[in-house]
Biopython code that builds the backbone (N, CA, C, O; Angstrom):
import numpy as np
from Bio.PDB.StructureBuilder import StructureBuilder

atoms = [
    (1, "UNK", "N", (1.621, 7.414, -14.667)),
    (1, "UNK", "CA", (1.872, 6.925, -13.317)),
    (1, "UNK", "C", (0.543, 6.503, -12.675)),
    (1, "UNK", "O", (-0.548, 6.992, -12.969)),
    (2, "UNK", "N", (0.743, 5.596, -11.816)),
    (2, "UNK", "CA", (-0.333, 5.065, -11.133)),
    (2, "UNK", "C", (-0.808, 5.853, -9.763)),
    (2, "UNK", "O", (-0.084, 6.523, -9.027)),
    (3, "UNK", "N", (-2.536, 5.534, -9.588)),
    (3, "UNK", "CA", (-3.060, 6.370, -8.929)),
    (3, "UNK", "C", (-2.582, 5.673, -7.160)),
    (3, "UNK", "O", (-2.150, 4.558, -6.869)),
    (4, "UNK", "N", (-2.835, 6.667, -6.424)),
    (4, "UNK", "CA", (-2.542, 5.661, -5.049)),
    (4, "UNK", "C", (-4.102, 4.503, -5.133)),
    (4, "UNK", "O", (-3.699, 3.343, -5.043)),
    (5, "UNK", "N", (-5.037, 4.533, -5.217)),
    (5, "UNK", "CA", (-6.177, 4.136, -4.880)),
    (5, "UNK", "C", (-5.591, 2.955, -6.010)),
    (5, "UNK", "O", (-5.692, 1.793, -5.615)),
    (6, "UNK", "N", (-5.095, 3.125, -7.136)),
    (6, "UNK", "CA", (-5.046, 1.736, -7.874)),
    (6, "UNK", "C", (-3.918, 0.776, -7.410)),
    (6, "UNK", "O", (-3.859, -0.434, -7.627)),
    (7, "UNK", "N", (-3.335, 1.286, -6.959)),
    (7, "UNK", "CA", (-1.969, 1.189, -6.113)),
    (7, "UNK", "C", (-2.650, 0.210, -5.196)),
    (7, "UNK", "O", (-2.526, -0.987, -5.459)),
    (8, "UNK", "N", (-3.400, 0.604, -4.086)),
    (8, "UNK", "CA", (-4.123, -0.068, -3.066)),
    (8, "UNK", "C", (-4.815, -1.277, -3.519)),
    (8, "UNK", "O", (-4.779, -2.427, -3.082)),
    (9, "UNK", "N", (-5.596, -0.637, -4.714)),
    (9, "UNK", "CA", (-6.807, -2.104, -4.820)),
    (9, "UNK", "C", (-5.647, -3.374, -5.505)),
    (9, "UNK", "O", (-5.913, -4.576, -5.473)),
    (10, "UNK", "N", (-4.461, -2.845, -6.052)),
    (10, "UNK", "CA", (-3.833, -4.465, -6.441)),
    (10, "UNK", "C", (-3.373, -5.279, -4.808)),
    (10, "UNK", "O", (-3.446, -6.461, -4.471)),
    (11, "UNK", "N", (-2.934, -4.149, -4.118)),
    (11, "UNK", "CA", (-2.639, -4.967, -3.161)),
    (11, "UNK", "C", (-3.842, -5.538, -2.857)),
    (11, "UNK", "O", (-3.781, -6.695, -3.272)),
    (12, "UNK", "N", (-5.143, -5.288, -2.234)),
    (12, "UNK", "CA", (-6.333, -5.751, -1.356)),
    (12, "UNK", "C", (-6.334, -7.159, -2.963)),
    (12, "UNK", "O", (-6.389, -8.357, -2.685)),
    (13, "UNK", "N", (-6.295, -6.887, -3.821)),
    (13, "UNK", "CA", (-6.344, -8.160, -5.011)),
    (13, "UNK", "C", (-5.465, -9.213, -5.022)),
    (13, "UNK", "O", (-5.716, -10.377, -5.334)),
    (14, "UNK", "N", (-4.528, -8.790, -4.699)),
    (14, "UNK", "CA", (-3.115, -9.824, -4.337)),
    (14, "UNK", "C", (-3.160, -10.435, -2.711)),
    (14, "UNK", "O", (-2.607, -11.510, -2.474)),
    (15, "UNK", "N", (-3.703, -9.838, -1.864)),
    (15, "UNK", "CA", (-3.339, -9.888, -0.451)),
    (15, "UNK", "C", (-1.841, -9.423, 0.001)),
    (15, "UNK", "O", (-1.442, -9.852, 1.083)),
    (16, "UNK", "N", (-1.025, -8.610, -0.729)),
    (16, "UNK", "CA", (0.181, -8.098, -0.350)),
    (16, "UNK", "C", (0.660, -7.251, -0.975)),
    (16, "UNK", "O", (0.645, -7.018, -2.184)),
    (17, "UNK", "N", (1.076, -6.793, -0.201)),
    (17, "UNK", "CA", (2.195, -5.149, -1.084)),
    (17, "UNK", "C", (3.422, -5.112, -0.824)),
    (17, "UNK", "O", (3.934, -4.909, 0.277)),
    (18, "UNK", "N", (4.061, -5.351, -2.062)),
    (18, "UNK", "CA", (4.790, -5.402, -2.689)),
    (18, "UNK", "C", (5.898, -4.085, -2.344)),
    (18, "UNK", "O", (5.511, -2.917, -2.366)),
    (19, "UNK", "N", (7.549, -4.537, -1.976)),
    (19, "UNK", "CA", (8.467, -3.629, -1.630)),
    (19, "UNK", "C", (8.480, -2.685, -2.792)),
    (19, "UNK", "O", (8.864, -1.601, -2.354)),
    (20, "UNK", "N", (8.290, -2.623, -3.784)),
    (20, "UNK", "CA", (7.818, -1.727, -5.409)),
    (20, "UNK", "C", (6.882, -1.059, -5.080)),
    (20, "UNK", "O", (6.838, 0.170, -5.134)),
    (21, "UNK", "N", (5.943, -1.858, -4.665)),
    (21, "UNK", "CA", (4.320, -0.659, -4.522)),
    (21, "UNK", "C", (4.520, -0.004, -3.531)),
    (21, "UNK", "O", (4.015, 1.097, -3.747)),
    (22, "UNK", "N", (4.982, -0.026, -2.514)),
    (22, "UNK", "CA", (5.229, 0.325, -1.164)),
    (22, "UNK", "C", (6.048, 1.669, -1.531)),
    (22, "UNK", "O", (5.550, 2.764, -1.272)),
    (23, "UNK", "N", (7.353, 1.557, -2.159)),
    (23, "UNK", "CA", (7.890, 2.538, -3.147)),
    (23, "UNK", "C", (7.066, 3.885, -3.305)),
    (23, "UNK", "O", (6.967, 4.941, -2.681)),
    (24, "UNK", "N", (6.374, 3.166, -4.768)),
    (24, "UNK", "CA", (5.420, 3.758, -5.427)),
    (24, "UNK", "C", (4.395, 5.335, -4.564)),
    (24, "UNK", "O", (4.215, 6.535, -4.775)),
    (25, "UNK", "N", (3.969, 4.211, -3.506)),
    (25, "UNK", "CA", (3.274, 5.094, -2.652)),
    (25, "UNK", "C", (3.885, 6.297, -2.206)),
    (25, "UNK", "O", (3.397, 7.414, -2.379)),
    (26, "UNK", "N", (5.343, 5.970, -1.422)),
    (26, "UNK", "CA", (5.843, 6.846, -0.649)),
    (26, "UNK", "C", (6.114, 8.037, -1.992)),
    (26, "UNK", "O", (5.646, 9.142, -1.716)),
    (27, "UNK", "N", (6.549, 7.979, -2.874)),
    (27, "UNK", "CA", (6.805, 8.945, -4.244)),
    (27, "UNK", "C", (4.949, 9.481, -4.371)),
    (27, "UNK", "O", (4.672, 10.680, -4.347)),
    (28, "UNK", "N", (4.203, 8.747, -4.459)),
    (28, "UNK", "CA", (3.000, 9.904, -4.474)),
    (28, "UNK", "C", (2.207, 10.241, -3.772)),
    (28, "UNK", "O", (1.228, 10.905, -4.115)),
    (29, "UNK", "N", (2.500, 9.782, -2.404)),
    (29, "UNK", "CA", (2.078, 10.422, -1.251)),
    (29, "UNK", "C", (2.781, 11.790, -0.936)),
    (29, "UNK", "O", (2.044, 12.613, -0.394)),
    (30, "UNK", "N", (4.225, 12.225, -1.206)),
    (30, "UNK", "CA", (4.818, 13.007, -1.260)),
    (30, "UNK", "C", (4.519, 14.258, -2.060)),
    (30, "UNK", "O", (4.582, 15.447, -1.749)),
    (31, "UNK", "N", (4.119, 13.542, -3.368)),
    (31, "UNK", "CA", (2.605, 14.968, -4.218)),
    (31, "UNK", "C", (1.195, 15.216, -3.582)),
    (31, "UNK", "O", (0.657, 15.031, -2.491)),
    (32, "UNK", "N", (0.907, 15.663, -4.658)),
    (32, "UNK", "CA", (-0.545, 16.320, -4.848)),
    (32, "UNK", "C", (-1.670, 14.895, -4.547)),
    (32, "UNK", "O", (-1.128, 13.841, -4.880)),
    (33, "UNK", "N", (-2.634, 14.775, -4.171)),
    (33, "UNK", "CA", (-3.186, 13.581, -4.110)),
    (33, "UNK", "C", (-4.840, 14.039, -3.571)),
    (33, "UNK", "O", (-5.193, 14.922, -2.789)),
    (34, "UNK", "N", (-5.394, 13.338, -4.115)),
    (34, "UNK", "CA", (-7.237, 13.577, -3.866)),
    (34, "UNK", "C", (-7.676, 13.017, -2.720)),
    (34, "UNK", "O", (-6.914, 12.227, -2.163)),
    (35, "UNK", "N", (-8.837, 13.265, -2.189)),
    (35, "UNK", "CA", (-9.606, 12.730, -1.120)),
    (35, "UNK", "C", (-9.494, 10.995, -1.004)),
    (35, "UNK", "O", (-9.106, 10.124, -0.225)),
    (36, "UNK", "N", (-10.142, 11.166, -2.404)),
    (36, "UNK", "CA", (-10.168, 9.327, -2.596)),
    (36, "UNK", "C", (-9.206, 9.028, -2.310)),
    (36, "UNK", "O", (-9.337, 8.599, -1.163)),
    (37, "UNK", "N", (-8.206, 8.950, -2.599)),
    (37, "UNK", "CA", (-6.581, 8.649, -2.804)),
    (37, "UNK", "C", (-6.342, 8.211, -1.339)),
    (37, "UNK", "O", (-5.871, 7.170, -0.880)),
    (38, "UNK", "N", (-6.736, 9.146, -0.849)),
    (38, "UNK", "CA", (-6.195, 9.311, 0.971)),
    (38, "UNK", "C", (-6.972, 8.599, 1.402)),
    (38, "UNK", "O", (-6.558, 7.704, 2.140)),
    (39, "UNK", "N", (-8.495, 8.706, 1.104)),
    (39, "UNK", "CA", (-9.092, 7.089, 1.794)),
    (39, "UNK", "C", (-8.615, 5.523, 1.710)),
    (39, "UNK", "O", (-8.599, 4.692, 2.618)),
    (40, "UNK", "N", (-8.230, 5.377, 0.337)),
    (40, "UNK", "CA", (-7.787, 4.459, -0.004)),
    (40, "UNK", "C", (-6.412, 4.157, 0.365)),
    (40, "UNK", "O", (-6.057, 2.979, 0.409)),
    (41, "UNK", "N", (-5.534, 5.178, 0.657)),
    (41, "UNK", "CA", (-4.408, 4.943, 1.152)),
    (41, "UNK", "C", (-4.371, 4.421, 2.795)),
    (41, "UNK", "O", (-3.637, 3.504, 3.164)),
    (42, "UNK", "N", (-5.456, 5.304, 3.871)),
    (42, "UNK", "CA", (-5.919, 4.961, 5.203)),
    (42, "UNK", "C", (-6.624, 3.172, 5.006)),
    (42, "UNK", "O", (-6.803, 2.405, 5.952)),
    (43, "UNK", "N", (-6.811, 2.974, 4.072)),
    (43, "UNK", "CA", (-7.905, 2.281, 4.101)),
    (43, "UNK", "C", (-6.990, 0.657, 3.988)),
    (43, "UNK", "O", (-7.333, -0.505, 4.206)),
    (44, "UNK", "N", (-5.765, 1.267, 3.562)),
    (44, "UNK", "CA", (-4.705, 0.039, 3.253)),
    (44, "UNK", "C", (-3.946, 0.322, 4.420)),
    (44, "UNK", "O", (-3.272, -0.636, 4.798)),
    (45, "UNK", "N", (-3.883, 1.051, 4.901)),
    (45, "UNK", "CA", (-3.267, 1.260, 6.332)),
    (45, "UNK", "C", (-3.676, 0.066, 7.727)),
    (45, "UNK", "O", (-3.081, -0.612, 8.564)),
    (46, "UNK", "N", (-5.084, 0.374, 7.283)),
    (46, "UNK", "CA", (-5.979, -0.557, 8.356)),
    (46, "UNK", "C", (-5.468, -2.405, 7.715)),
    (46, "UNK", "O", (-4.422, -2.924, 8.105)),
    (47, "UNK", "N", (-6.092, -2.866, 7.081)),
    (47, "UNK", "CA", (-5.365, -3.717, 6.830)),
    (47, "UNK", "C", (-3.784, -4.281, 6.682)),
    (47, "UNK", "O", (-3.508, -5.480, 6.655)),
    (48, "UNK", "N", (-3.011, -3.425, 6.612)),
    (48, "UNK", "CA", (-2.040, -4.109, 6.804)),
    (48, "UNK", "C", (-1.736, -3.726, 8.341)),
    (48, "UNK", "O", (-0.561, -3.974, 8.613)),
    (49, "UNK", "N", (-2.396, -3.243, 9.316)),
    (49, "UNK", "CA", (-2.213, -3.463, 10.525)),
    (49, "UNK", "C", (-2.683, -4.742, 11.136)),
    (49, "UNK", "O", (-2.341, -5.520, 12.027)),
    (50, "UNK", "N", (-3.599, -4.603, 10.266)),
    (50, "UNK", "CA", (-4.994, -6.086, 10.704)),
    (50, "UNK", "C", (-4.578, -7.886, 10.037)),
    (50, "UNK", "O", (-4.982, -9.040, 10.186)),
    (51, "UNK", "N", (-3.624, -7.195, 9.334)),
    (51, "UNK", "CA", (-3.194, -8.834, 8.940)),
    (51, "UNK", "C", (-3.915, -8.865, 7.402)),
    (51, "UNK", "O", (-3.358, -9.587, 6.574)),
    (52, "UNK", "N", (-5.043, -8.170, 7.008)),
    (52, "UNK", "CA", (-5.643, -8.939, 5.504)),
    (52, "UNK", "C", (-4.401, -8.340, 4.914)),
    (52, "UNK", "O", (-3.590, -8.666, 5.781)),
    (53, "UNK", "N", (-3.706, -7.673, 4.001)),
    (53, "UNK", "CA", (-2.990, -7.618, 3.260)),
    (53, "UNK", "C", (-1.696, -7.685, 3.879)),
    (53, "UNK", "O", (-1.538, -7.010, 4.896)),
    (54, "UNK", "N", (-0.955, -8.223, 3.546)),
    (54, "UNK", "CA", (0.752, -8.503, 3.710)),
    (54, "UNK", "C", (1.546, -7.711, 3.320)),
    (54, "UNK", "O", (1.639, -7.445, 2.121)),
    (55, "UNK", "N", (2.218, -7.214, 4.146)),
    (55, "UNK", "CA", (3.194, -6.081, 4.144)),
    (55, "UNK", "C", (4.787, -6.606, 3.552)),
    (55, "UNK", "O", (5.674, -6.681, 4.403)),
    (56, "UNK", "N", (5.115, -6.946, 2.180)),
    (56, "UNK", "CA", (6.728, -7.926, 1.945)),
    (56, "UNK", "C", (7.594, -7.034, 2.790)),
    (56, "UNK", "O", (8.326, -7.748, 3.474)),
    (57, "UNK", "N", (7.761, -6.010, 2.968)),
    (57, "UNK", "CA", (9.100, -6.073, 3.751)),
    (57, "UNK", "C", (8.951, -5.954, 5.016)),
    (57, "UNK", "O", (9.650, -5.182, 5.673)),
    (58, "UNK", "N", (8.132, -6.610, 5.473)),
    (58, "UNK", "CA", (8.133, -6.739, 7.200)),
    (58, "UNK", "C", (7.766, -8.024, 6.468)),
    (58, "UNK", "O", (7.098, -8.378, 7.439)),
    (59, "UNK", "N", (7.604, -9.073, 5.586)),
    (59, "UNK", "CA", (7.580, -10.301, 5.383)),
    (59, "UNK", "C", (9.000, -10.649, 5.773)),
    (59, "UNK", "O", (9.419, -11.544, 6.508)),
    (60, "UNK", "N", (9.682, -9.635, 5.035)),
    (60, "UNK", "CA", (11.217, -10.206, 4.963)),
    (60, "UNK", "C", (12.152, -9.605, 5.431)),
    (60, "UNK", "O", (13.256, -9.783, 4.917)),
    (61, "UNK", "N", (12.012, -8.707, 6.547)),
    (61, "UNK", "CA", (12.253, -8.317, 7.804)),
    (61, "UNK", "C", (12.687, -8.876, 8.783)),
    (61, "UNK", "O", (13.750, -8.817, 9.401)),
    (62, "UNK", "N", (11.133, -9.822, 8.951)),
    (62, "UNK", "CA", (11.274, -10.769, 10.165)),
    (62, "UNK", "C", (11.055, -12.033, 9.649)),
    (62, "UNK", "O", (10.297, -12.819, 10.218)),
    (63, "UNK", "N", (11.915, -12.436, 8.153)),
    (63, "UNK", "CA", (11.976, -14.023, 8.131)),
    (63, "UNK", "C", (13.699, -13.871, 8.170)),
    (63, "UNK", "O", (14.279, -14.666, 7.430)),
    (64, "UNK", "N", (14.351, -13.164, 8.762)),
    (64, "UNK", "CA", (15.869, -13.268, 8.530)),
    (64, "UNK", "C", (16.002, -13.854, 9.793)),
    (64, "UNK", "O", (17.113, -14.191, 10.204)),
]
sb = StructureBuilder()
sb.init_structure("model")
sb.init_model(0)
sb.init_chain("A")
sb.init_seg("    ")
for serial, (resi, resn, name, xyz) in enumerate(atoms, 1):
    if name == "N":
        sb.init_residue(resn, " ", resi, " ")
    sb.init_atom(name, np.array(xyz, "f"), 0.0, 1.0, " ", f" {name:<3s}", serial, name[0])
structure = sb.get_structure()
């Protein structure tokens, strides 16, 4: 299984996260998880507030 922090850097690589990765997260945010992890998870937080990475299901939320 994938780490949250690798989780993050495809999105910041793609510019969007994906209703799958988004998934993903909520299942291992729910475990055990490291410092890093949690930075990197805050750290994708900030951006998708800020507009750099794209959030798909508030893409497709509010294109209905």
């Amino acid at each position: 299984m994938l780490l949250i922090r690798e989780i993050v850097q495809q999105a910041f690589t793609s510019g969007c996260l994906t209703v799958e990765a988004e998934e993903q997260l909520r299942k291992l945010l729910a475990k055990k998880y490291d410092a890093q992890d949690l930075r990197a998870f805050m750290k994708l937080q900030q951006a998708t507030m800020s507009g750099v990475v794209k959030q798909e299901s508030r893409e497709l939320l509010y294109s209905r």
